[in-house]
MMTF fields as JSON, N, C-alpha, C and O atoms, coordinates in Angstrom:
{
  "mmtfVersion": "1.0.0",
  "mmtfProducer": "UNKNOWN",
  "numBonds": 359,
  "numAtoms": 360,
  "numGroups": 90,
  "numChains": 1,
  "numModels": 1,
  "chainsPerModel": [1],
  "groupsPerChain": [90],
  "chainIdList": ["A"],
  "bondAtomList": [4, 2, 8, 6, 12, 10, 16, 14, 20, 18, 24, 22, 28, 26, 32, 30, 36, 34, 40, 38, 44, 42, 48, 46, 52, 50, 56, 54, 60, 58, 64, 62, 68, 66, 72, 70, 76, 74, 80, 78, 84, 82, 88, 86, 92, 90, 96, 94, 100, 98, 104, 102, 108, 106, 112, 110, 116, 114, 120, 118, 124, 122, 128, 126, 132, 130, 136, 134, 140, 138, 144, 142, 148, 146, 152, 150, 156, 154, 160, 158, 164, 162, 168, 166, 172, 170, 176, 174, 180, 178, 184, 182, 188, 186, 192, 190, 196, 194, 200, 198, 204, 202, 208, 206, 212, 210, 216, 214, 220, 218, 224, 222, 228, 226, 232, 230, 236, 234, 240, 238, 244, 242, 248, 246, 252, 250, 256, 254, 260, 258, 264, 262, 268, 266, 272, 270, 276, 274, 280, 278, 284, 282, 288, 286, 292, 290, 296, 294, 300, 298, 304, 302, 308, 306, 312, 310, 316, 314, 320, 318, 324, 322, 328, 326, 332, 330, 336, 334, 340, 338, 344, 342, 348, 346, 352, 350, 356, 354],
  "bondOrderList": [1, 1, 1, 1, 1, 1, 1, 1, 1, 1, 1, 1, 1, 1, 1, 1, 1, 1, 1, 1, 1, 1, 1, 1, 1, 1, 1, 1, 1, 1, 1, 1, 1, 1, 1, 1, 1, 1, 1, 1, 1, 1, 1, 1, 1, 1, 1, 1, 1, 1, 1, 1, 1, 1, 1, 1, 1, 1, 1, 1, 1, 1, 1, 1, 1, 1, 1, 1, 1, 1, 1, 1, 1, 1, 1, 1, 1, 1, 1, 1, 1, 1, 1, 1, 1, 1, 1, 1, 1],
  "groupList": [{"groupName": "UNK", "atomNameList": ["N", "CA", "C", "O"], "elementList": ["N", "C", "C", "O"], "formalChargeList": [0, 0, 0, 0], "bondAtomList": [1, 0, 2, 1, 3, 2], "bondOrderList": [1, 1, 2], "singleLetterCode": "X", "chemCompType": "L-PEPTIDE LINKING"}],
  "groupTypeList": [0, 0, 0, 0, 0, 0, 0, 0, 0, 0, 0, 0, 0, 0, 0, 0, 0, 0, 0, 0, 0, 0, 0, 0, 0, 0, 0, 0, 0, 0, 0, 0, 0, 0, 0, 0, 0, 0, 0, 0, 0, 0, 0, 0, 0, 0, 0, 0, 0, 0, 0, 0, 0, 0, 0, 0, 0, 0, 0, 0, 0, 0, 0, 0, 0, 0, 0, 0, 0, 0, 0, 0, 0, 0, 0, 0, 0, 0, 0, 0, 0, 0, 0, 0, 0, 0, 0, 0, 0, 0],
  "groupIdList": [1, 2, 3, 4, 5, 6, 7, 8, 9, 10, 11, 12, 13, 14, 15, 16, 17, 18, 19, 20, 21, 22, 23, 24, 25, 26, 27, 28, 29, 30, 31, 32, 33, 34, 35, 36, 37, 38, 39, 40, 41, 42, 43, 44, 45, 46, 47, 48, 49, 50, 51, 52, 53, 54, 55, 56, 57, 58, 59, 60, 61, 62, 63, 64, 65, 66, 67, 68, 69, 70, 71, 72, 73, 74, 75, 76, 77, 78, 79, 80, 81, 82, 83, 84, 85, 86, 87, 88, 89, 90],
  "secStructList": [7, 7, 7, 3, 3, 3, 7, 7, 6, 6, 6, 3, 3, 3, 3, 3, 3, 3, 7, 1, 1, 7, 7, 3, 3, 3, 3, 3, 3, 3, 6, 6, 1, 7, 3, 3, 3, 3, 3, 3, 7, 1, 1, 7, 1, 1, 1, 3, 3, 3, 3, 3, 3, 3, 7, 2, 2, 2, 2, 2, 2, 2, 2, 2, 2, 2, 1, 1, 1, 7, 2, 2, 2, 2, 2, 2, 2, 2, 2, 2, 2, 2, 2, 2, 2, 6, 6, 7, 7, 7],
  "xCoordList": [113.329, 114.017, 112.991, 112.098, 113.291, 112.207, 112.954, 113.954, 111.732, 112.129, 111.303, 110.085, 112.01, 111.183, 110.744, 111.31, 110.104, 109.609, 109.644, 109.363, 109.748, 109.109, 109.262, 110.272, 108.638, 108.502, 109.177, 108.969, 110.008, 110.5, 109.732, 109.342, 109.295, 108.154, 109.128, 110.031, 108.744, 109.456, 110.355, 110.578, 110.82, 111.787, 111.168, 111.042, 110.95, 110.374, 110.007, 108.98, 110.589, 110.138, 111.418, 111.741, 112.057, 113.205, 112.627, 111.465, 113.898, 113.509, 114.833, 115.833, 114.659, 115.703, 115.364, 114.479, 116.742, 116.903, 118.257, 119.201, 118.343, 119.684, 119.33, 118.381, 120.913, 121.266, 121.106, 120.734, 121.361, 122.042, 123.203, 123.742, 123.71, 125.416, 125.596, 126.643, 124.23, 124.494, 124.601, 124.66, 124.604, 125.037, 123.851, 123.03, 123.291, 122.14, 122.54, 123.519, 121.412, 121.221, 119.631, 118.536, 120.113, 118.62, 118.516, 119.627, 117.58, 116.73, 116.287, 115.089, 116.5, 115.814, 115.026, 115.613, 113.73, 112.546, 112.286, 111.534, 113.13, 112.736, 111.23, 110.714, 110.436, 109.488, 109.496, 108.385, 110.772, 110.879, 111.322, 111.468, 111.676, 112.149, 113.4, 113.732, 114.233, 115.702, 115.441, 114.412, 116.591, 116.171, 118.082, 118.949, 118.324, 119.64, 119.897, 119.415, 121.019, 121.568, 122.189, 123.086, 121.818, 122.868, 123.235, 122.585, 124.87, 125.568, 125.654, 125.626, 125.732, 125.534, 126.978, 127.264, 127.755, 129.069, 128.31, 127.112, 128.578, 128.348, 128.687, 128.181, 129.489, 129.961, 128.565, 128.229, 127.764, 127.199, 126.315, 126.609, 125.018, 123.729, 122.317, 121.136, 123.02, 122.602, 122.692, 121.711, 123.924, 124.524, 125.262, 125.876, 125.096, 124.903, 126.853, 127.253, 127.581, 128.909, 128.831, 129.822, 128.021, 127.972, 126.821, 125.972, 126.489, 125.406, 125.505, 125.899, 125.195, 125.117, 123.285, 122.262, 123.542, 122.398, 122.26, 122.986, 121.204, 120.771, 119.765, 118.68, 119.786, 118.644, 117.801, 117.977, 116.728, 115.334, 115.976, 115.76, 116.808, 117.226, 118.335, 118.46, 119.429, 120.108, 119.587, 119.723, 118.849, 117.943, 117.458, 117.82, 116.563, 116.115, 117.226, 116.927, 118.127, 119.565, 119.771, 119.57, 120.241, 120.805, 119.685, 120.019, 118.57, 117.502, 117.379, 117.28, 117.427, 117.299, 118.722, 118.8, 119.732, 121.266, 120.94, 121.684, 120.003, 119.568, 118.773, 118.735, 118.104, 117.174, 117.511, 118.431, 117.436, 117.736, 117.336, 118.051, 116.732, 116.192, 115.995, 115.155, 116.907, 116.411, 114.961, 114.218, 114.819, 113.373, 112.886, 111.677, 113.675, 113.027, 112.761, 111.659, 113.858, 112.966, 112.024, 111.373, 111.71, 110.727, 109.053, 107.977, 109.396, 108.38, 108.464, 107.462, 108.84, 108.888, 108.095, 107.293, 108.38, 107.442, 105.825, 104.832, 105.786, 104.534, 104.124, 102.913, 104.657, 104.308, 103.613, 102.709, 103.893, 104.153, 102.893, 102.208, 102.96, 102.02, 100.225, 99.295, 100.354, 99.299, 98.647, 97.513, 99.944, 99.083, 98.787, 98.618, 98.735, 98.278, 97.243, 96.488, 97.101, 96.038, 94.62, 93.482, 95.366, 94.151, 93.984, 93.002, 94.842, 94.922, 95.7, 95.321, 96.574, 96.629, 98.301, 99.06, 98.791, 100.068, 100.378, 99.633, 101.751, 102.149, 102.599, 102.87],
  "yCoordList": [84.187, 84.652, 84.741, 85.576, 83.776, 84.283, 85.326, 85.211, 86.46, 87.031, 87.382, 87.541, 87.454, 87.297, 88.829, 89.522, 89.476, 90.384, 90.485, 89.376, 90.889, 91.268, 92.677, 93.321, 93.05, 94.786, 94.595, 93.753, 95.732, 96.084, 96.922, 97.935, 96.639, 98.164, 98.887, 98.521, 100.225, 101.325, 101.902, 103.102, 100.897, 101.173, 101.254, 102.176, 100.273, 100.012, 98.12, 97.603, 97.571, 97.169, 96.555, 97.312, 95.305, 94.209, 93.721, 93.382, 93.734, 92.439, 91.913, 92.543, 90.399, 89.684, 88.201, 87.347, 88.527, 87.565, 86.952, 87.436, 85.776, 85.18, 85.18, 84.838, 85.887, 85.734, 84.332, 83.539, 83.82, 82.909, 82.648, 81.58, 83.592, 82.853, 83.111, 83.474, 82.806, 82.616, 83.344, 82.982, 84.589, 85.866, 85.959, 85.367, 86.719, 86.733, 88.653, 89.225, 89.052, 90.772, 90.948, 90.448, 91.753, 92.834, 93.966, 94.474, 94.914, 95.934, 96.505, 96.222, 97.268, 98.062, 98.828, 99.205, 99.546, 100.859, 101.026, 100.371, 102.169, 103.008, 103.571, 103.816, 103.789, 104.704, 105.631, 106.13, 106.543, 107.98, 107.776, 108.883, 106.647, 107.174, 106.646, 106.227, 106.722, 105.872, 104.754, 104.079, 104.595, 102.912, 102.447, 103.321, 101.252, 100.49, 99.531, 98.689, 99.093, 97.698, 97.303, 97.97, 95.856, 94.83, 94.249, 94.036, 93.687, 92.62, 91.793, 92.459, 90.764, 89.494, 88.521, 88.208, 88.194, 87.455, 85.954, 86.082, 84.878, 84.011, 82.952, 81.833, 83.24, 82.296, 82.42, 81.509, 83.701, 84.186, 84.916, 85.906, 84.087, 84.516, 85.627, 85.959, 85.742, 86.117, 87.778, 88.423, 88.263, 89.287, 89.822, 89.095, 91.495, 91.946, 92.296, 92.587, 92.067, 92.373, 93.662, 94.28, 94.331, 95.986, 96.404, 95.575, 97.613, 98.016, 99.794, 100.62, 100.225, 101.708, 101.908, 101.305, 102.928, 103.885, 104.809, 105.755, 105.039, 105.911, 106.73, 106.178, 108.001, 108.691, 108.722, 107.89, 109.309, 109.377, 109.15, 108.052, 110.099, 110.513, 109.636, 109.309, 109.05, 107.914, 107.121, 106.597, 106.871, 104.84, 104.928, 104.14, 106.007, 106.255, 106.186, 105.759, 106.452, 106.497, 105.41, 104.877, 104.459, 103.31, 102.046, 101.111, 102.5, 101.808, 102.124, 101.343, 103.298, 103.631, 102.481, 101.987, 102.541, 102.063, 100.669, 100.139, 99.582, 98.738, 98.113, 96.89, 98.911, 98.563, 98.041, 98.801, 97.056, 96.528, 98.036, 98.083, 98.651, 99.814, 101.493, 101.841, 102.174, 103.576, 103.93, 103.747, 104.599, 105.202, 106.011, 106.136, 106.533, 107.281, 106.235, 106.222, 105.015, 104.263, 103.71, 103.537, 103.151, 102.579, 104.401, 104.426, 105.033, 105.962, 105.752, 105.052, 105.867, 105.827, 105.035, 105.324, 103.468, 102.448, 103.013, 103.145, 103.218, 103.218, 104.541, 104.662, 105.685, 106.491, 106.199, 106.934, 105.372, 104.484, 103.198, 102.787, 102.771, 102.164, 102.703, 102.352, 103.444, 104.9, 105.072, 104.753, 105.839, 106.557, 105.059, 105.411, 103.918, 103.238, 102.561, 101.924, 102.613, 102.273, 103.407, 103.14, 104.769, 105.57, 106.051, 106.706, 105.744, 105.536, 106.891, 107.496, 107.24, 108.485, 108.393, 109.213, 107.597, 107.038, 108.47, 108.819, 108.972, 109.368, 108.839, 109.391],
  "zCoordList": [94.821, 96.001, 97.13, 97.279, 97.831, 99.278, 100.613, 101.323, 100.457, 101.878, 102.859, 102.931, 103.45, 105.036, 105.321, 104.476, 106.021, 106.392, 108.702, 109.155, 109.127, 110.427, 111.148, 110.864, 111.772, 112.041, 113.7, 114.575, 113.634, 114.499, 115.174, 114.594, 116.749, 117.054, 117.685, 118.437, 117.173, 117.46, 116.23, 116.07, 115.416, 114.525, 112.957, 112.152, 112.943, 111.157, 110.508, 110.948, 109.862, 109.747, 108.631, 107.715, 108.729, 108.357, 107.242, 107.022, 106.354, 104.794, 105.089, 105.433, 104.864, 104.848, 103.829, 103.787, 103.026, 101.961, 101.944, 102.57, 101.147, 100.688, 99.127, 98.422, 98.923, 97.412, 96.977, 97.842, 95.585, 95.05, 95.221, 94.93, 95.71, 95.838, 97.584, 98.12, 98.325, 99.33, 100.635, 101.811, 99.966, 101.061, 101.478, 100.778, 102.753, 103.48, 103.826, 104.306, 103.367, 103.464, 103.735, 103.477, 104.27, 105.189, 104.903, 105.049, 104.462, 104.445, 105.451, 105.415, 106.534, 107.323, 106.879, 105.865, 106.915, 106.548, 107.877, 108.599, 108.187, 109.266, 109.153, 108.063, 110.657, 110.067, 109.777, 109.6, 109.515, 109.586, 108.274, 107.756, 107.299, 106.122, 105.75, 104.641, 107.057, 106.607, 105.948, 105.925, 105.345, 105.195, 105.695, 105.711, 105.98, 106.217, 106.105, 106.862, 104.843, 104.471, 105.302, 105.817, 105.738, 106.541, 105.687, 104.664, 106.016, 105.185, 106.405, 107.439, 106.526, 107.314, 106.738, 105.583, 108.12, 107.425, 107.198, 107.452, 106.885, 105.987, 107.332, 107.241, 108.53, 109.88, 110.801, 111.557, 110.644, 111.757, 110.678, 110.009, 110.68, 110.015, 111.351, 111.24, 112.06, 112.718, 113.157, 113.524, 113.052, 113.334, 112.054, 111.273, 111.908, 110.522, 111.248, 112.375, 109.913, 109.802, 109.47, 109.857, 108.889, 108.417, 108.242, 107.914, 108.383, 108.525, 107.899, 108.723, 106.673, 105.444, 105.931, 105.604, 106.742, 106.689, 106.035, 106.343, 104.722, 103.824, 103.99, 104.17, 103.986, 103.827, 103.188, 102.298, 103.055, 101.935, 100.594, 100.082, 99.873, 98.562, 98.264, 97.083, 99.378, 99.068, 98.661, 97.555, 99.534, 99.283, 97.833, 96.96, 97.631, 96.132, 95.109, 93.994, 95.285, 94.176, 94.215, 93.124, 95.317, 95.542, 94.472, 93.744, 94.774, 94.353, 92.526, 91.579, 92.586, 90.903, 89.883, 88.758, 91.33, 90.385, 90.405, 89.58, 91.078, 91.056, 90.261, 90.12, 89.705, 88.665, 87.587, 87.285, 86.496, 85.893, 84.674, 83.673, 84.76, 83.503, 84.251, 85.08, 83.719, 84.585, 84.292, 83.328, 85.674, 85.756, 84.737, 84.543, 84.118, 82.572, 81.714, 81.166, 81.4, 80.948, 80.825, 79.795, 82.475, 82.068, 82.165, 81.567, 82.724, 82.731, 80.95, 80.807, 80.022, 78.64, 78.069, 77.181, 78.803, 77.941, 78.724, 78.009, 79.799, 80.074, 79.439, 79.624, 78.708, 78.133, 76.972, 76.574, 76.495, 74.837, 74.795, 73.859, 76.359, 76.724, 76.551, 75.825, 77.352, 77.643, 76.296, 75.938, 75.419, 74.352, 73.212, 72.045, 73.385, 72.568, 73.082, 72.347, 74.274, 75.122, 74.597, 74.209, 74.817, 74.34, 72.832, 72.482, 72.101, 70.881, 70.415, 69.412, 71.03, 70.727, 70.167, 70.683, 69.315, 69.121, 67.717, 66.802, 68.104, 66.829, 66.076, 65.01]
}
């Protein structure tokens, strides 16, 4: 997946990608923390058809439900990781 990056001054700072099936979405990172999904209609790659502004603790949720593995999981393997690294496996 390639995405593009460019910083908005004053605002934050744009990710923009196209799915596989074509759709073109953006990432806003406010500097204050927001972050905001664009959906982009598919006529007009240019101009976001919708635009969900999330707060700090949204974006983090939104992001956790994204993950292919919850965050306890994977904190788990790297737990598992760790203690065999230092040998300390029960």
């Amino acid at each position: 997946m390639d995405i593009t990056h460019a910083t908005v001054p004053g605002s934050g700072t744009v990710h923009h990608y196209d799915t596989r099936r074509g759709d073109h979405i953006g990432v806003v990172v406010f500097d204050d923390g927001r972050r905001a999904l664009m959906f982009y209609d598919r006529a007009d790659a240019d101009t976001a058809s919708q635009v969900v502004e999330l707060d700090d603790d949204e974006g983090d949720w939104v992001a956790e439900l994204l993950h292919s593995r919850s965050l306890a999981d994977r904190l788990a393997v790297v737990e598992r990781r760790l203690a065999e690294l230092t040998g300390k496996c029960s």
